[in-house]
Each structure stands twice: as structure tokens, then as C-alpha cells.
N, C-alpha and C positions, 0 to 999 in steps of 0.2 A: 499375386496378391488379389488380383479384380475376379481372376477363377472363384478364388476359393472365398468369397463373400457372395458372389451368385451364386455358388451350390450350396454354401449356407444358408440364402435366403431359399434356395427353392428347397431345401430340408424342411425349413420351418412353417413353408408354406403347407408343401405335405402334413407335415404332423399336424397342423393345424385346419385341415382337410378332413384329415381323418377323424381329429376329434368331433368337430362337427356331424360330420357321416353317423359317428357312434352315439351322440345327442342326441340327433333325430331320431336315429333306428328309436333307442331308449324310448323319447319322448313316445313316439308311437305307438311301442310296446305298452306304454303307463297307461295311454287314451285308451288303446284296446281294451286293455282291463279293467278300467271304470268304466268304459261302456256295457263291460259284460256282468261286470259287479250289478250294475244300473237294471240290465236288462232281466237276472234273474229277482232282484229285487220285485220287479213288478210282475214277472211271472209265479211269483210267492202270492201276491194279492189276487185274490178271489174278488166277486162283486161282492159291494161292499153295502151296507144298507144305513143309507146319511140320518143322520138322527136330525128331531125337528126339535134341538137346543139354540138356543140366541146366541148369537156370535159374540166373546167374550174378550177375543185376542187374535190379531192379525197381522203376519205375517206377507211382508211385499218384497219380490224381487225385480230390481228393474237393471236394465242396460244401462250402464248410466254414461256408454261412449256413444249411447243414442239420444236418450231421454236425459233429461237435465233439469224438469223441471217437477223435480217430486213433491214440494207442497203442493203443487195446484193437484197433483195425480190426489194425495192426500185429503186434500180439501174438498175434492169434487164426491169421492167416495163417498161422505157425507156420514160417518160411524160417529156412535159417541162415544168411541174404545179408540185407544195408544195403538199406532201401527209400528211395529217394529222393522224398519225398510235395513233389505243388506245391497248395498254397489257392488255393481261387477263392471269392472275396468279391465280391457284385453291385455294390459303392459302399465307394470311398478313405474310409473317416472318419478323422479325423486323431487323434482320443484311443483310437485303437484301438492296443494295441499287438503291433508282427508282427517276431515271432523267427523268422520261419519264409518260406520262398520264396512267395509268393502272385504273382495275376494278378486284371486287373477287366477288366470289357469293353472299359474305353476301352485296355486293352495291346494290342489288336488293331488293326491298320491296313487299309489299302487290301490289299487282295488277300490276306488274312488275316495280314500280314506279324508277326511281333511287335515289338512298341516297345519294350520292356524287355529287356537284356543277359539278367537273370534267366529270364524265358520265353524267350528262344530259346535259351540252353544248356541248358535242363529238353526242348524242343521236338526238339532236336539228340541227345540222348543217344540211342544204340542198345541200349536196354533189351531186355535177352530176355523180358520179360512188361512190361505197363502194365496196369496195372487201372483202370478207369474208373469209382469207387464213388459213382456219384450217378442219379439215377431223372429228372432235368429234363432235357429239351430246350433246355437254353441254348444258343444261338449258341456264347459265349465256349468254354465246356465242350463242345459238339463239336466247335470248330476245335483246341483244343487236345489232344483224344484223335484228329482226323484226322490232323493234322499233326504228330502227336508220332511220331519214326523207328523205334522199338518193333517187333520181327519179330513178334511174339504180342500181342494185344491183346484185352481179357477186359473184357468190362462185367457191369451188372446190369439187371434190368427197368425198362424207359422209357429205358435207352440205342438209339442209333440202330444198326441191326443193321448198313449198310452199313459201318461202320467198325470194326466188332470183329469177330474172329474167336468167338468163344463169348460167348453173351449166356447171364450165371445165373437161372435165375426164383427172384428171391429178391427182398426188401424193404430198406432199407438198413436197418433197424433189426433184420432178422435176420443178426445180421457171424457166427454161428454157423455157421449153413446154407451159407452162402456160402461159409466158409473150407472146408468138408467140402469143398463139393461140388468146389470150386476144386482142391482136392487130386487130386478121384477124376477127373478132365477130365486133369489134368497128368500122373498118373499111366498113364491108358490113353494117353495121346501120348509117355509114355516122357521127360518133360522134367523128373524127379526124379529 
């Protein structure tokens, strides 16, 4: 009887090996392909020539497993326009509570498509600026400042430069520095 509940458990331990094996491989596969999705994306774009219109609608992506303090990010910008901010959180927990539009890696699909109504109407808006206020190389966070339809698109240091138009050398915990400089960029382009 004790035989055959050990080799039952090591059966199921197997199967349960392998599923995982085949999740990951999967998962990998999905990343490759939003990454490639992503990459010919921006090999579609040609230089682009910024028009000198006023900034009407803003779009903010933040970490927010990093950054947590998005009114002050907000407030320091200094716009007299509605920032539309989307959270990205690396992992669903369920006793977390979200008042707010967020996105997790798993909202991403095959060819970086989005799974969530929420991310692809954040994805879809044609925002006259997106700011990109996070310093990690996440997959999820660069398919969603690639693919986000933004004519002007503005990161910070450790964002990926092919998808922004102006990268600030700034820190995320300098949101000071940033909002200055963000101003004195917007201003010599005439989009204030």
C-alpha cells in the first residue's frame, strides 16, 4: 500500500513538472512574439517630424511595484490637462485593492495583442505625450509604451530609447528634475 502512494505521488509530481516545463516553454514563446511584434512595429516608423501643437492629452505609464506615489508624479508635471495614468503590477494578488486601470504581464498575448478591454482602450488612445516613468526593461512595460498610439512619447533613464522620442537622464525618485526638464524639451518643441 505505501509503494503505490509513493509512485502515485511521484506520477503526479511528474505531470506536474511537465506542465510547468510546457508553461514556461509557452510563456516564452508568447514574450518572443511580443517582442517581435514590438520590434517590427518600430521598424515600420520612419523619423517622425513632431508637430509644434499644445499638449491637449496625456498619457502616463508608471511601475507602480516601484513608484507609488503618482499624485505627486502628477502634480509636479504641472499640466492644466487630465493625465490618464495606466499601473503595471508584475503579479494579480487578489487582496490588493485597484481603483485604478492597471495591467500584468499575463494582459499581454500572442503578438503582444492585449487581453484586457482596459489595456487596449489605454493602448488605443492618441495621446499628444505618454510619459514612460519607470527605469526597468520589463517586457510588459515596453510593449505597452511601444504600442501605446501616442504621437510624442517621453521616457526616463533605463527606458528603451527605440521607442521614445526624448529619453530624460533622470532617476525615478528625482520626479523634480524630470518635470523641469520635461517642461524645458516641450517648450523648445513649442508643444506648450
Amino acid at each position: 500500500m505505501h509503494i503505490h502512494t509513493c509512485v502515485s505521488f511521484l506520477w503526479k509530481k511528474s505531470i506536474f513538472v511537465q506542465y510547468q516545463f510546457h508553461f514556461m516553454f509557452l510563456k516564452g514563446l508568447q514574450q518572443k512574439s511580443a517582442k517581435k511584434a514590438l520590434t517590427q512595429k518600430l521598424h515600420k516608423t520612419t523619423t517622425k517630424e513632431v508637430e509644434a501643437t499644445p499638449i491637449q492629452t496625456i498619457g502616463l505609464i508608471i511601475n507602480a511595484d516601484i513608484t507609488d506615489n503618482v499624485t505627486y508624479i502628477v502634480q509636479s508635471l504641472q499640466f492644466n490637462v487630465a493625465v490618464d495614468v495606466l499601473y503595471y503590477h508584475k503579479n494579480a494578488q487578489k487582496n490588493r485593492e485597484v481603483n485604478h486601470p492597471v495591467f500584468y504581464d499575463k494582459d499581454f498575448g500572442w503578438k503582444g495583442k492585449a487581453k484586457t478591454e482596459e489595456l487596449a482602450q489605454f493602448l488605443s488612445k492618441p495621446f499628444d505625450l505618454l510619459i514612460s516613468y519607470y527605469s526597468d526593461n520589463i517586457v510588459a512595460l515596453q510593449l505597452a509604451s511601444g504600442l501605446q498610439a501616442a504621437t510624442f512619447k517621453v521616457g526616463i533613464t533605463g527606458c528603451d530609447q527605440k521607442i521614445h522620442d526624448v529619453i530624460i537622464q533622470t532617476k525615478e525618485e528625482d520626479i523634480a528634475t524630470f518635470a523641469k526638464e520635461l517642461h524645458r524639451y516641450l517648450q523648445i518643441l513649442n508643444k506648450l
